[in-house]
N, C-alpha and C positions, 0 to 999 in steps of 0.2 A: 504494500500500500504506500504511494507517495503522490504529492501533490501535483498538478500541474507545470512544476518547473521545467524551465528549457534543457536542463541537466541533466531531466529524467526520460522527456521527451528528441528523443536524435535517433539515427540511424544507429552507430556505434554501439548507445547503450540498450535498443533493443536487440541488436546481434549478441552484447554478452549476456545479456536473459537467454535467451533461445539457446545457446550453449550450455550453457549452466543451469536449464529446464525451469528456469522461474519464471512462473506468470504476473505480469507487473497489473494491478487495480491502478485507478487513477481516484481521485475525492471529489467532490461535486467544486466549483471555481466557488471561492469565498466561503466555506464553509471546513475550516481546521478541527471544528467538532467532527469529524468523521475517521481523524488519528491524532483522538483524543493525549494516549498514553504519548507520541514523538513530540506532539506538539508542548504536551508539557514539561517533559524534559528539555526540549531545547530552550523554555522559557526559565525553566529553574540554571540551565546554563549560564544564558546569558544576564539574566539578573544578577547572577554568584560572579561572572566575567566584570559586571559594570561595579560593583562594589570594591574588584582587588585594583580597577584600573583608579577608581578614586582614591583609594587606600596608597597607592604605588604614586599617586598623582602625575601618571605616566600618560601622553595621547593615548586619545584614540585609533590610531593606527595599528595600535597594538591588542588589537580588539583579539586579534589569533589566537596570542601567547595568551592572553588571559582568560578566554576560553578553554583552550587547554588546559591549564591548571588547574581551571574549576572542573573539569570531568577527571583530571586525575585526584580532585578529594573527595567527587562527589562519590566515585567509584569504591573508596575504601569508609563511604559513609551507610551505616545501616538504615533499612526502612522497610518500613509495613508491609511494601507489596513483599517483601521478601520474607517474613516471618523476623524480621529485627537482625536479617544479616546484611552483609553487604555483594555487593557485585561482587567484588575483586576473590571473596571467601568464595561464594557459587564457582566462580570460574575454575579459581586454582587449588582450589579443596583446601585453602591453608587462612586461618585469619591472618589478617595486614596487619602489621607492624605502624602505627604512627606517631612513634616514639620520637622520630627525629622532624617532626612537621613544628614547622616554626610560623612567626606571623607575618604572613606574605607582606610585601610595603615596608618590611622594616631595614633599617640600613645594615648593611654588611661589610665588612673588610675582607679582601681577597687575597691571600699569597701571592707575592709579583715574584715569580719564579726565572724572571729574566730582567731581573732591575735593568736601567738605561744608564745607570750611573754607580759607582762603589758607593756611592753617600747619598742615595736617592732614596724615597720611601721605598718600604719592602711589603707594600701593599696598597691597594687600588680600593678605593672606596664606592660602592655598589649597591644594588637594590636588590633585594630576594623576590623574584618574581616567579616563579616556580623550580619543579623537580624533574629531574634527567630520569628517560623510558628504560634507559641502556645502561644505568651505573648508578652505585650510591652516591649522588653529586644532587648539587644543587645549580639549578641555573641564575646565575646572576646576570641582573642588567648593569651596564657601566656608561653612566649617563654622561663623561665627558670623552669616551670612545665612539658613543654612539651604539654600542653592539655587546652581546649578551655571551658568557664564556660557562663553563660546567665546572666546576670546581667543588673540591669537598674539604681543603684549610682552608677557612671561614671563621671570625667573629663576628658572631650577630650582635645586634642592642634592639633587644624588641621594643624597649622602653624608652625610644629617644635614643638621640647622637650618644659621643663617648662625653666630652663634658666642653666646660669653657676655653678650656688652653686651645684647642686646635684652633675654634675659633677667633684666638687670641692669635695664633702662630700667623694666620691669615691673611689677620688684620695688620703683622707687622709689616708682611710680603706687600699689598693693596699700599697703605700708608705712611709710606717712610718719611713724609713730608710734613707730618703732624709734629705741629709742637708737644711738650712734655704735658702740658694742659688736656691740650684737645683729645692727647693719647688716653691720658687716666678719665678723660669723658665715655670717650667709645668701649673702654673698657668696662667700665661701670654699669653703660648700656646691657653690654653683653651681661654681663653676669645679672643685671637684671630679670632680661630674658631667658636665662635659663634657670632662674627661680622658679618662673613662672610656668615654666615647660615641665619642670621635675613637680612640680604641685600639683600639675595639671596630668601628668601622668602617674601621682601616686608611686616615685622611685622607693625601689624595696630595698634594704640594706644587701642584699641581694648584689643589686648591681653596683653600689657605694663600694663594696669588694673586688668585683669586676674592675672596678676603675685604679682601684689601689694596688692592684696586684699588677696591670698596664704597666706604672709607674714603675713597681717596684721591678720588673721586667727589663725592664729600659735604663735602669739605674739612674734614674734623675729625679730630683727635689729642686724646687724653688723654693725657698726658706722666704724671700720678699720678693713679692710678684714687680712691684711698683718701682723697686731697684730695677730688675732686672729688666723691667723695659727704658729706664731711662741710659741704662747702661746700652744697652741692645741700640737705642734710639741713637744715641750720639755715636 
């Protein structure tokens, strides 16, 4: 049973029915009530597609990638018609694992396995936009490459960016031109805003760990922020 589309209707795809001994129904023109059960999975689709593309705050264009996604959780998701299993369990006789499903939209950092430079970061900052068919990976988007890689050394932050410094490090790159004033203004800004963002996301001690163990990683302390950018500055 499919609709009227040009897709369904051609030479081509009535030769591979006929080979393949299926007999194609067509639905009455303007009436979707007649494949009830496709039409509302492709709506539960693309509704689950338009939420991750707001959540990702990524175009429209990318209407594909986030369709897909959505059928690859919609598939390890259980439901009635199934008695409370899932697709993926019917098919493979094995329940899904969704142990490592993370929340789509959230920022990522990616192992740069071929740095550009010996003292260049050692990671590309990315968006979790879905999960790889063919390997335990994760597909990330790389919003100033333009184009999306599969990778499985990943930190997430479901909960928001990693904190103020980077934004700070940024700010020193953009504004070398600020007086020591204007500097400790923009600064101030920033750690405002991410007051405001940690409150607004409810940060768990959780990720306050996360961030200090970053540091302690990297072997770096700022004992005084406001020295160290006036020093930086000059």
């Amino acid at each position: 049973m499919s609709d009227n589309g040009g897709e369904f209707i051609n030479t081509e795809f009535d030769n591979f029915l006929k080979t393949n001994g299926i007999e194609c129904r067509l639905t009455a023109p303007y009436c979707p009530e007649q494949s009830g059960i496709a039409e509302s999975k492709n709506r539960s689709l693309v509704e689950t597609a338009c939420c991750l593309l707001s959540k990702a705050k990524l175009p429209l264009n990318m209407w594909a990638e986030a369709v897909n996604t959505a059928n690859y959780m919609r598939n390890r998701c259980p439901t009635k018609a199934l008695s409370g299993k899932t697709s993926y369990e019917l098919f493979n006789e094995i329940v899904p694992n969704v142990s490592y499903f993370k929340t789509c939209g959230c920022t990522a950092y990616c192992l740069d396995n071929k740095p550009s430079h010996k003292f260049s970061a050692r990671s590309k900052k990315g968006i979790l936009f879905g999960y790889s068919e063919n390997s335990k990976a994760f597909r990330i988007y790389l919003p100033d490459e333009k184009r999306f890689i599969i990778s499985r050394n990943i930190k997430f932050f479901e909960n928001g960016n990693i904190n103020s410094s980077i934004d700070i490090g940024e700010l020193f790159i953009r504004n070398k031109n600020l007086s020591d004033s204007q500097m400790e203004q923009e600064i101030a800004e920033i750690h405002t805003q991410n007051d405001v963002t940690e409150e607004n996301h409810n940060k768990s001690s959780v990720d306050v760990t996360q961030e200090s163990n970053i540091y302690s990683s990297c072997n770096f302390y700022v004992s005084n922020l406001m020295l160290y950018v006036r020093v930086h500055h000059e």
